[in-house]
Structure formats: structure tokens, C-alpha cells
C-alpha positions in Angstrom: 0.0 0.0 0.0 1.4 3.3 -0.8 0.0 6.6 1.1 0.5 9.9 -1.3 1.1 13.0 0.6 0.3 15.9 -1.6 1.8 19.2 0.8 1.1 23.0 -0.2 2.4 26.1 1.4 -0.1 25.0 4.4 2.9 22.5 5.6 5.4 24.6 5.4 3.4 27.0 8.0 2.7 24.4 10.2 6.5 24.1 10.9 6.5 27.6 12.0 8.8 29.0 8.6 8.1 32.1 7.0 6.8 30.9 3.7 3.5 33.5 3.5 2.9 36.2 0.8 3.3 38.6 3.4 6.7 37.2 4.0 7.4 37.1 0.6 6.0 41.5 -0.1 8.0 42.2 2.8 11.1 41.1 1.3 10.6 42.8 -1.9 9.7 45.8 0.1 13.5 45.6 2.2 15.1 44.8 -1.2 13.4 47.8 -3.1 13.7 49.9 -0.5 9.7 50.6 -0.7 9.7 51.7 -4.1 10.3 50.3 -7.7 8.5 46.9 -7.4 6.9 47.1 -4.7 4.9 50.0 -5.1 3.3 48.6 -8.4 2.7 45.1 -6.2 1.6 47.4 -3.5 -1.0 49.3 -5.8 -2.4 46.5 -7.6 -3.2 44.5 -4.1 -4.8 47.8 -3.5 -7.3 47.9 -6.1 -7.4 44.3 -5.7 -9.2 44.5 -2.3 -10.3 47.5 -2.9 -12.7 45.3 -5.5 -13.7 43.2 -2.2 -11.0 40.4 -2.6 -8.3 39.3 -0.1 -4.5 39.2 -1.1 -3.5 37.2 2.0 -2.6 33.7 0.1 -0.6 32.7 -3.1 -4.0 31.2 -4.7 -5.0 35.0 -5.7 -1.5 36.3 -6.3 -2.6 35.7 -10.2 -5.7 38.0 -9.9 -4.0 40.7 -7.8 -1.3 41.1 -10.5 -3.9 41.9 -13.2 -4.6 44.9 -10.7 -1.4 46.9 -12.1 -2.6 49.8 -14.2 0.5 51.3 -14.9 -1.1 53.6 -17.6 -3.0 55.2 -14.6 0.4 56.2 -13.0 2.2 59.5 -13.1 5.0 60.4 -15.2 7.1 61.1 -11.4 6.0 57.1 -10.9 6.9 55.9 -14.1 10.3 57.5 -13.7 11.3 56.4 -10.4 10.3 52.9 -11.5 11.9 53.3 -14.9 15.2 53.9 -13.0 15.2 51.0 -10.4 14.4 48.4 -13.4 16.8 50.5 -15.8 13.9 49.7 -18.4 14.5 53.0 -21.1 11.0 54.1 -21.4 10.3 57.8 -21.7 8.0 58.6 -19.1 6.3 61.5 -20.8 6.0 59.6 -24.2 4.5 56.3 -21.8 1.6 58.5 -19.9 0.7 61.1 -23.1 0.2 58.8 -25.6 -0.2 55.1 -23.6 0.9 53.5 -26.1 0.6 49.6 -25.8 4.4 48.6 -26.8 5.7 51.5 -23.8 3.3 49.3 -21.6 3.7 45.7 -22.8 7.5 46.1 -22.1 7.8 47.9 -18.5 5.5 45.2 -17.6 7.3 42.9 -19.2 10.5 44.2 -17.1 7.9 44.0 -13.8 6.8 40.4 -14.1 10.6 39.2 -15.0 12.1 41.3 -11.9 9.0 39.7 -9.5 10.2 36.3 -10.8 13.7 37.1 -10.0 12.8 38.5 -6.2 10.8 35.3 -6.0 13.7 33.3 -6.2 16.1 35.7 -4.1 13.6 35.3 -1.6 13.5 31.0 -1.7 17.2 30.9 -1.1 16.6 32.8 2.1 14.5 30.3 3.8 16.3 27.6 6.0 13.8 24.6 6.5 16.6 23.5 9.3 14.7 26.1 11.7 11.2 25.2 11.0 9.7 23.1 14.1 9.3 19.4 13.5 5.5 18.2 13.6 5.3 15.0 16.0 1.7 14.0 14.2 3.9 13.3 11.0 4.4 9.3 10.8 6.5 8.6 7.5 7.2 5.3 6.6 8.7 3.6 4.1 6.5 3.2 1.0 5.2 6.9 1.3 5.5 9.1 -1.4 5.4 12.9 -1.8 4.2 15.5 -4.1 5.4 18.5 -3.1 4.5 21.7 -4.1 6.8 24.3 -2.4 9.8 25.1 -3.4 11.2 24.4 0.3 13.3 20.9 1.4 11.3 20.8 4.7 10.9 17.3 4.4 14.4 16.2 3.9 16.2 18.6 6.4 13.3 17.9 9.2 12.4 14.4 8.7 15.6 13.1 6.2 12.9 12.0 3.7 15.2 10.3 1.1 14.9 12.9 -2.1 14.1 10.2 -3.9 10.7 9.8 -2.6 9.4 13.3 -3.0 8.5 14.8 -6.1 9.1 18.7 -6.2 6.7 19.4 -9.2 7.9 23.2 -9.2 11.6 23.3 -7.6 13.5 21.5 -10.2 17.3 20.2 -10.7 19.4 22.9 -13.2 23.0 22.3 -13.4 23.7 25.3 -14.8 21.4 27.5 -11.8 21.3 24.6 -8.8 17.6 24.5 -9.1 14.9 26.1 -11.2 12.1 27.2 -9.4 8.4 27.4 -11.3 6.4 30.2 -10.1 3.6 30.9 -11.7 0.1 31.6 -13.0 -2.5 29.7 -15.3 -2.4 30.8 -18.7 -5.7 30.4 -20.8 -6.2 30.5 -24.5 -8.2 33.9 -24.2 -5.4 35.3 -22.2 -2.9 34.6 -25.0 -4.9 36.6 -27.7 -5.7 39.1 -25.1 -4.1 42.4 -26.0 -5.7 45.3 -23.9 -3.6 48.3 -22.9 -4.1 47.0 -19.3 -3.3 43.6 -19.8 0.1 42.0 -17.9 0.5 39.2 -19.6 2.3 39.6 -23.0 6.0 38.3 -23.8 7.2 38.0 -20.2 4.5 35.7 -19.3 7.0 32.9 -19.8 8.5 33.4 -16.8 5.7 33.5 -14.4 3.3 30.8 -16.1 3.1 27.5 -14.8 3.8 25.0 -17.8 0.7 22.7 -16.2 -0.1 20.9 -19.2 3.6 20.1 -20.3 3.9 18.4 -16.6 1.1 16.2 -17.0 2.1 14.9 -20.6 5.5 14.9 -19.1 4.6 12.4 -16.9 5.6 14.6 -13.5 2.3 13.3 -11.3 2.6 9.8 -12.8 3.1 7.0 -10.3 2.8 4.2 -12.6 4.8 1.5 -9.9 2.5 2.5 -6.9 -1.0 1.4 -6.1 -1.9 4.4 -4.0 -4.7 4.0 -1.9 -4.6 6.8 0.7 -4.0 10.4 -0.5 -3.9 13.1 2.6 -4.0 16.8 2.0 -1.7 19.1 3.8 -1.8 22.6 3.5 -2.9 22.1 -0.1 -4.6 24.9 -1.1 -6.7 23.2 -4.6 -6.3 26.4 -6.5 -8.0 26.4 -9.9 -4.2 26.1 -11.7 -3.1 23.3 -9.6 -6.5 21.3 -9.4 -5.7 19.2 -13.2 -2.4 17.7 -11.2 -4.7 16.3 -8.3 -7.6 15.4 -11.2 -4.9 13.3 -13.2 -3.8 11.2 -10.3 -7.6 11.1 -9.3 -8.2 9.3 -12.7 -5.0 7.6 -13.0 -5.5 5.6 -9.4 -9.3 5.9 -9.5 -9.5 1.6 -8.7 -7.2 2.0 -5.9 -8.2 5.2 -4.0 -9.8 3.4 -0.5 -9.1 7.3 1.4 -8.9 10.5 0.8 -8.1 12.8 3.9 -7.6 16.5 4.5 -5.4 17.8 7.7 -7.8 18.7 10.6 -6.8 21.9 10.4 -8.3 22.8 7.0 -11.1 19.8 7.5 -12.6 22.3 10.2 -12.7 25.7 7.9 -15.8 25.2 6.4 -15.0 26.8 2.8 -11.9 24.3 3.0 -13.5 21.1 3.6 -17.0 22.0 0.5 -14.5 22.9 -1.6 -12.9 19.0 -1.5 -15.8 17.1 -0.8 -17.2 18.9 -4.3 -13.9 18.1 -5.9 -13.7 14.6 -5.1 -17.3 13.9 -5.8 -16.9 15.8 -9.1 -13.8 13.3 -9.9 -15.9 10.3 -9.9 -14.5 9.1 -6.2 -17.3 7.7 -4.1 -15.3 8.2 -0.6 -16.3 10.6 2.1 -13.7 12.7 3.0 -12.0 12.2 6.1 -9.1 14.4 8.0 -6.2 13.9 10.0 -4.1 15.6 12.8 -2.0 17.9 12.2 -1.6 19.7 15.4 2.2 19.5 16.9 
């Protein structure tokens, strides 16, 4: 029997590490000294709640991005912001005219420098301070999809490497690791050419490749008969959900349990939102929880 623990940036909390987007805008705050960057981030999650959403989790990081009217901005803004991503763009010529190609590429300069902080900010994070969870008992024939870009598991726990599959830190050996941090892309997005749009050439480096993963074969686990699958921290955002729905289908004879940590079990949002999943998958199981408390 093989038990598949699929971990989102939920586990990484649990062990006390600083792995929240609020962790993450405070460190492009410190490195852009409050300005550049983080003032567009900073304005977009503005308007974003200001439209009656929250900005607190990664899940809506997509939707707060498309909050970045930089056309709206004034030539003083556009300046400042030219300067600290040394983009060339005439700030008089970018506001007077908004011109889409003045846009398309300081945005294009935004999304590749907040893919670039991104991964500054990984590197700082030392899973060998998090706080080891007592209620975690690994044994031998687990297995592990892991979707942080943290090695909480092997520095805690000294899961062999082997065992867990990081589906967005992967091995470079020109760069150590490649991390993929990302969005959904959709086939309207792509033909989508609005003067407010972020998404244009630069989307390359903040689009998840989730289609290319699956064919790839990345959530395959063709030697396993899995037939427990337990849900830690695991947020089932629209852009990850086809990874969970392939090994759904892939392991659908085998699946006896399907359990969410107790924590998430108890939110009420958390626990309709995978009941309605799994039922929608074709799994008649209930959907049970487990401890996760330390």
C-alpha cells in the first residue's frame, strides 16, 4: 500500500517558517527599499481589495497582478520605476500617448524582476529552523508531491529525495535548481491584447507549464497502487487542481481514502471545496481528516 502526501504552502506553516505572501512582499519591500517593485505590487493589491478580494494567500496572487494599471500612473512614478528596473522608457511619451508597446514592455520588465525576487527570496529560507510536527508518521512506502519550493521534508524528517516529487523546484545544473512560479495561462489570455493587460511576452517566466507536466509524466506514479492520498496545507487552486484530477483518474480503482489535515477539515469553505472536488472526480469516498496539530 502506498500513502501519497500531496503538501502546499499550508505544511510549510505548520512548521513555523516564514513561507507567507506577506513574507514574501515584505522582502521585496526591504530589497526595493519601498519603491520600484513594490509599489506597483503594493497598488495592484490595493485595487485588488479594494474590489472586495483578499491578497493574504498565493492562490489569488494571479488575480492581484492583473490589478497593475501602470497607464493610470504619473510620469514622477513611471520615472522612479523606470530607474530601479533600468527599463528606457520615456515617461512623458508612456503616460501622453499610452501606447501599448511602452506598456507591454515595463510590464514585461515588472513580471521578469518579481520572478527574480521570487527566487532571491526561496534561497533565504532555511527549512533547518522550522519546528518538527510530531503528528507526521513517514514510513517507508510513502511518497510525496510537493508543491513548495522548500526541502522541509528532507532537512526535518531526512525524507530520502528520492521519494518526493518537487513538481515546481527542479534540478538545473547550470542555476542549482529552477524554481516554477507561476500563473495559469488560458487560450483567451494569450490573444488578449488590452492596454491593461500583464500578460504579453514576459508571461514565460511567471506561467506555470501545467499541461507540459502532466504529458510529461511529472504526477505519474505508474509502480505505486496508492490508496490513501492526505492533503496538507494544499490549497486546490484552480491552476493546480488538473495535477490532483490526473492522479484522481490515473488511481481511481485503488483510491480506499482521501483525507484532508484537521486543520483545513474544520474551515468550512476548506472542507465543501474537496468534498465537491472529489465527488466531481468520480471518487465515491467521504472525505476524512487527519491531525496535524504538533
Amino acid at each position: 500500500m502506498t500513502r501519497l502526501f500531496v503538501l502546499g504552502n499550508g505544511f510549510d506553516r505548520a512548521h513555523c517558517l516564514n513561507t507567507d505572501y506577506s513574507d514574501f512582499k515584505k522582502f521585496v519591500c526591504e530589497k526595493e527599499a519601498g519603491g520600484g517593485v513594490y509599489t506597483v505590487i503594493n497598488n495592484a493589491e490595493q485595487n485588488y481589495i479594494n474590489c472586495g478580494n483578499s491578497s493574504k494567500e498565493w492562490k489569488n496572487f494571479e488575480e492581484l497582478l492583473g490589478g497593475i494599471k501602470l497607464a493610470c500612473y504619473s510620469s514622477e512614478e513611471i520615472r522612479a520605476l523606470n530607474e530601479s528596473l533600468e527599463a528606457g522608457i520615456d515617461p512623458e511619451k508612456f503616460i501622453k500617448s499610452e501606447e501599448f508597446d511602452q506598456i507591454s514592455k515595463m510590464n514585461s520588465l515588472i513580471l521578469v524582476r518579481i520572478n527574480e525576487l521570487f527566487n532571491e527570496w526561496i534561497d533565504t529560507i532555511d527549512p533547518k529552523k522550522g519546528i518538527i510536527n510530531k503528528c507526521l508518521d513517514i514510513n517507508e512506502n510513502d511518497k510525496f508531491l510537493n508543491f513548495n519550493y522548500t526541502t522541509t521534508l528532507e532537512e526535518l524528517y531526512g525524507v530520502d529525495k528520492k521519494k518526493i516529487n518537487y513538481l515546481h523546484r527542479k534540478d538545473s545544473n547550470r542555476e542549482g535548481y529552477r524554481y516554477i512560479f507561476g500563473l495559469e495561462e488560458y487560450e483567451e489570455r494569450k490573444a488578449k491584447r488590452d492596454l491593461y493587460s500583464v500578460f504579453n511576452q514576459a508571461n514565460r517566466y511567471l506561467i506555470k507549464p501545467v499541461a507540459c507536466l502532466i504529458q510529461n509524466g511529472e504526477v505519474d506514479y505508474p509502480n505505486d497502487k496508492i490508496e490513501e492520498i492526505y492533503f496538507w496545507g494544499f490549497s486546490l487552486s484552480k491552476v493546480d487542481m488538473p495535477y490532483i484530477e490526473r492522479i484522481f483518474k490515473c488511481h481511481k480503482s485503488t483510491i480506499k481514502t482521501v483525507k484532508l489535515c484537521k486543520y483545513q477539515y474544520e474551515s468550512e469553505d476548506e472542507y465543501v471545496k474537496f468534498e465537491k472536488f472529489i465527488k466531481q472526480s468520480g471518487l465515491d469516498i467521504e472525505l476524512g481528516y487527519f491531525d496535524d496539530n504538533t
